[in-house]
C-alpha positions, -999 to 999 in steps of 0.1 A, spaced: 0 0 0 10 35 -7 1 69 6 -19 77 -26 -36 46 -28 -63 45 5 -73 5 11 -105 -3 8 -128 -9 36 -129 -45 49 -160 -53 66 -149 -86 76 -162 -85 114 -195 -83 131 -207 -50 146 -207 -77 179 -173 -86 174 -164 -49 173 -185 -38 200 -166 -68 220 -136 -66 215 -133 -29 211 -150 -22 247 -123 -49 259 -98 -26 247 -111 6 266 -117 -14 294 -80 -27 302 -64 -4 281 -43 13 314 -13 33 304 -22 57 275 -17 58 240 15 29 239 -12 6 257 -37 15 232 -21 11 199 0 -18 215 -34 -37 219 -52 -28 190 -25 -40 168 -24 -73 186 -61 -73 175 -65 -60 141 -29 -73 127 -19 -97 147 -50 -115 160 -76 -113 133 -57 -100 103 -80 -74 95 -50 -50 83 -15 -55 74 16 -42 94 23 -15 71 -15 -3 69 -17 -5 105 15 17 105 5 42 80 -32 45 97 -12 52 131 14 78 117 -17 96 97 -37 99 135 -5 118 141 -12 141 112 -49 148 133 -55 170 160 -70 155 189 -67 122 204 -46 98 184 -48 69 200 -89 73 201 -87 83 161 -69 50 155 -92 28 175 -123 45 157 -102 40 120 -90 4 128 -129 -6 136 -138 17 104 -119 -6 83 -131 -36 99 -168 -31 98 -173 4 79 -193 37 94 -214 14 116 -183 -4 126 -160 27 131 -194 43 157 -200 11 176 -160 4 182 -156 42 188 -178 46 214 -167 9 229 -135 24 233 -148 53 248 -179 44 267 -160 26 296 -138 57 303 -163 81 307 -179 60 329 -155 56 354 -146 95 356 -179 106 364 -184 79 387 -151 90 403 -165 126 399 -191 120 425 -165 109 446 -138 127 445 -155 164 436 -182 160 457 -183 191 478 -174 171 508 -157 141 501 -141 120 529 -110 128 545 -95 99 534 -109 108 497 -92 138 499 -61 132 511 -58 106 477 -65 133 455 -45 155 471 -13 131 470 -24 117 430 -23 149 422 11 161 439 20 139 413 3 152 384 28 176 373 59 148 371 37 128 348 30 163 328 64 160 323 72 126 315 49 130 289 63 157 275 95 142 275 83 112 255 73 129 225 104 155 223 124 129 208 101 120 180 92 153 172 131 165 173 138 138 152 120 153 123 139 184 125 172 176 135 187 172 100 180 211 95 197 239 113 169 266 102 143 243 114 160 228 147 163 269 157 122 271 149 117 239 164 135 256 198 113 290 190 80 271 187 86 249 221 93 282 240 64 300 224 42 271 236 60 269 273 53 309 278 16 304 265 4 279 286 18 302 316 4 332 308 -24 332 280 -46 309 297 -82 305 275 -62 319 247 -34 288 247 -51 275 210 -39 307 194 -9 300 202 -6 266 185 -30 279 156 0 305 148 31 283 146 13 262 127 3 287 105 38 306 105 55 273 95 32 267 67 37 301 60 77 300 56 77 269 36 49 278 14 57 316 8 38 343 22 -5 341 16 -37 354 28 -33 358 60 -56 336 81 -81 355 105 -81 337 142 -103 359 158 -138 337 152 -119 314 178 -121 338 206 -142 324 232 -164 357 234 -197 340 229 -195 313 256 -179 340 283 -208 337 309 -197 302 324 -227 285 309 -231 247 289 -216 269 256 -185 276 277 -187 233 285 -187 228 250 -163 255 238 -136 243 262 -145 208 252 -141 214 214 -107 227 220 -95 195 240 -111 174 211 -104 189 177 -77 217 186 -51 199 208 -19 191 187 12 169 203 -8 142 223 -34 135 251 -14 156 278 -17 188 258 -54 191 273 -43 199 305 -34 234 298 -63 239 274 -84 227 303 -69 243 332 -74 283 328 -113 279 319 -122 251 344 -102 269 375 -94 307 365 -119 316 336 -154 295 352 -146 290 382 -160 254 378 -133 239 402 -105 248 424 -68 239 416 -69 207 440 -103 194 422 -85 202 385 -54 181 399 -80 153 414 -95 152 380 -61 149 356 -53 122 387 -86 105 374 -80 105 340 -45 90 345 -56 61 364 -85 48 346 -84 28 313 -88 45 279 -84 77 264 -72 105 284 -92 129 268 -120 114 292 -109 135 317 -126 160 301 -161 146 317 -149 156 350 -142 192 339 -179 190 326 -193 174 355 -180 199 375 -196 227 355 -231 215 350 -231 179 370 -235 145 348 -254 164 318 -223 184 320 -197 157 321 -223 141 292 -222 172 270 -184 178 271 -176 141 266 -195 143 233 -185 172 223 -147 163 230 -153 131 211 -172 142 181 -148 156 154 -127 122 161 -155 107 151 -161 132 122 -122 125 109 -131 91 103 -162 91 89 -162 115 63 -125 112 54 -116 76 62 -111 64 27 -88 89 25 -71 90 54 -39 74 50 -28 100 25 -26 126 53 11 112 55 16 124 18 4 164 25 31 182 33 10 210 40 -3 186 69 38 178 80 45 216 81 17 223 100 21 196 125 59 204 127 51 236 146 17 229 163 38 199 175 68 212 195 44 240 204 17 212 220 47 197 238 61 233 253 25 236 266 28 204 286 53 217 303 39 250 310 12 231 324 36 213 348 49 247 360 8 261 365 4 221 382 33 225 403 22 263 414 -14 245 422 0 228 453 -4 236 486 11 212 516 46 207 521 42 168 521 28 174 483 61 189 470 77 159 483 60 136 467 60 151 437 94 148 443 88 111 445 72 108 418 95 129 393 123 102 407 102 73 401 88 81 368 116 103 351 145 83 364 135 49 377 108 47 348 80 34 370 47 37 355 18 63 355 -13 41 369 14 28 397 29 61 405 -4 76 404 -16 48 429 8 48 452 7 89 457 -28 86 463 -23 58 487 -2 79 504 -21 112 506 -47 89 518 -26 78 548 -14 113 557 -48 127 559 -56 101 577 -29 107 607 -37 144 607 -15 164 584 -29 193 566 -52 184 532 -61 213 512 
């Protein structure tokens, strides 16, 4: 197969097969994208043939050429070509379903407005650790992303700019992070095209959804799930400002309970995006942003999914991505630094010490790491120190 010549679709499998084995996935599927893609190939390549290596490969390296959440946009492609639209819904939302699930009913534990002491001394201590994982992510995708560039001094320096532009963004722009990416992407495509009609950004202002109501759910949920560029972390910072700063829907512990969340259960991250909404307008809320977040992966696949393997071909696509990328991954670590800043207790800076030691240089895992810092906080509280 090559880039300009899409497969077809192979409607081979049952819509029951897909809903099986595709809510088996997003049930077990702890870890984050690796997991996911790990298991799906297993499935689609290894254990039913359905696609061959290299299409599996190409469809995985095209979900990088996508906004939004890859791993998700692969599952819902890899069902597409085994059992075609209906397939590519009913594996999508098997994939999905189970996620959301657990973070709202996590949400009416751990955001209740008086949760346990023992509730809130996990979250607390997860989400000391929040901020070390912030960065682990980050720090897995710089060396893909360099890789691209590192043949090219004029691109390795723009590479450097567009990491630093999105570092400073995600600490100070707050609701108006997307800009940010939007215009190294554009000013990349812009120096390797030539200069062109310059493209307005201003209908992406948030001006319309400014009151804090279910339009301001949905506006901050679109931008998790059809504006977020460099992986499933960089929806932290486009989260954080308008659920704790702009809304007001939670505080800085209940945002850091909520990332906790979305670490440790299965599935895509961008789930975690149903606790921002519950917290905002309860489970209609978490409902509403869930779907909304969801929806243009969805959309991808279903209008373009023919097609979609020759994203890897558009170069217009690569230079894009190229910026919006190292931009994404600067804004992860912004976020760590707004994270870190969210803390409160002594004993939380030292376990997220801890955890920056286990996951950065022992390379322990997320969901353990995670675990074992709520465990922790849990304990504390417990004995009397301060929770905030």
């Amino acid at each position: 197969m090559t880039a300009s010549e899409p497969p077809a679709v192979g409607h081979q499998a049952s819509l029951w097969t897909v809903a099986r084995e595709w809510t088996r996935i997003g049930l077990i599927g702890f870890g984050g994208p690796p997991a996911h893609i790990a298991l799906l190939r297993e499935l689609i390549v290894d254990r039913m043939g359905w696609m061959s290596a290299q299409e599996f490969q190409d469809a995985n390296a095209a979900c990088g050429l996508l906004p939004g959440p890859a791993s998700t946009q692969l599952a819902i492609f890899c069902a597409y070509r085994a059992a075609g639209p209906a397939g590519a819904i009913v594996g999508g939302l098997g994939f999905i379903t189970p996620a959301v699930i657990l973070i709202l009913a996590l949400s009416l534990l751990f955001l209740s407005r008086s949760p346990p002491l023992w509730v809130r001394g996990a979250g607390a201590g997860a989400g000391a650790a929040v901020a070390a994982v912030a960065v682990q992510a980050a720090r897995g995708l710089i060396g893909p992303s360099l890789a691209r560039v590192r043949s090219n001094r004029a691109g390795l320096v723009r590479w450097g700019v567009y990491l630093a532009v999105g570092i400073a963004a995600a600490a100070l722009l707050g609701p108006y992070l997307v800009l940010a990416l939007l215009a190294c992407g554009f000013a990349e495509l812009t120096i390797r095209r030539g200069p062109s009609q310059p493209l307005s950004l201003g209908l992406l202002l948030p001006a319309t959804v400014s009151v804090g109501g279910i339009g301001a759910v949905a506006w901050t949920a679109f931008k998790v799930g059809a504006l977020s560029f460099g992986g499933g972390f960089v929806i932290i910072p486009l989260m954080q400002s308008d659920a704790v700063h702009t809304y007001h829907w939670m505080t800085n512990t209940q945002f850091l309970n909520a990332v906790a969340l979305g670490q440790v259960t299965p599935g895509p991250v961008v789930a975690t995006v149903a606790a921002v909404g519950y917290a905002a307008h309860g489970i209609r809320g978490g409902l509403l942003a869930a779907l909304v977040a969801f929806s243009p992966s969805f959309s991808f696949i279903l209008i373009g999914g023919s097609r979609f393997e020759r994203l890897r071909a558009n170069q217009s696509a690569r230079a894009f991505l190229d910026a919006a990328g190292p931009a994404a991954i600067g804004a992860i670590l912004g976020a760590a630094i707004l994270l870190t800043e969210a803390l409160h207790e002594t004993w939380q800076f030292v376990l997220l010490g801890l955890a920056a030691v286990a996951l950065l240089v022992c390379k322990r895992g997320i969901v353990p790491t995670l675990i074992a810092a709520g465990a922790v906080g849990a304990l504390l509280a417990v004995v009397g120190l301060p929770v905030p």
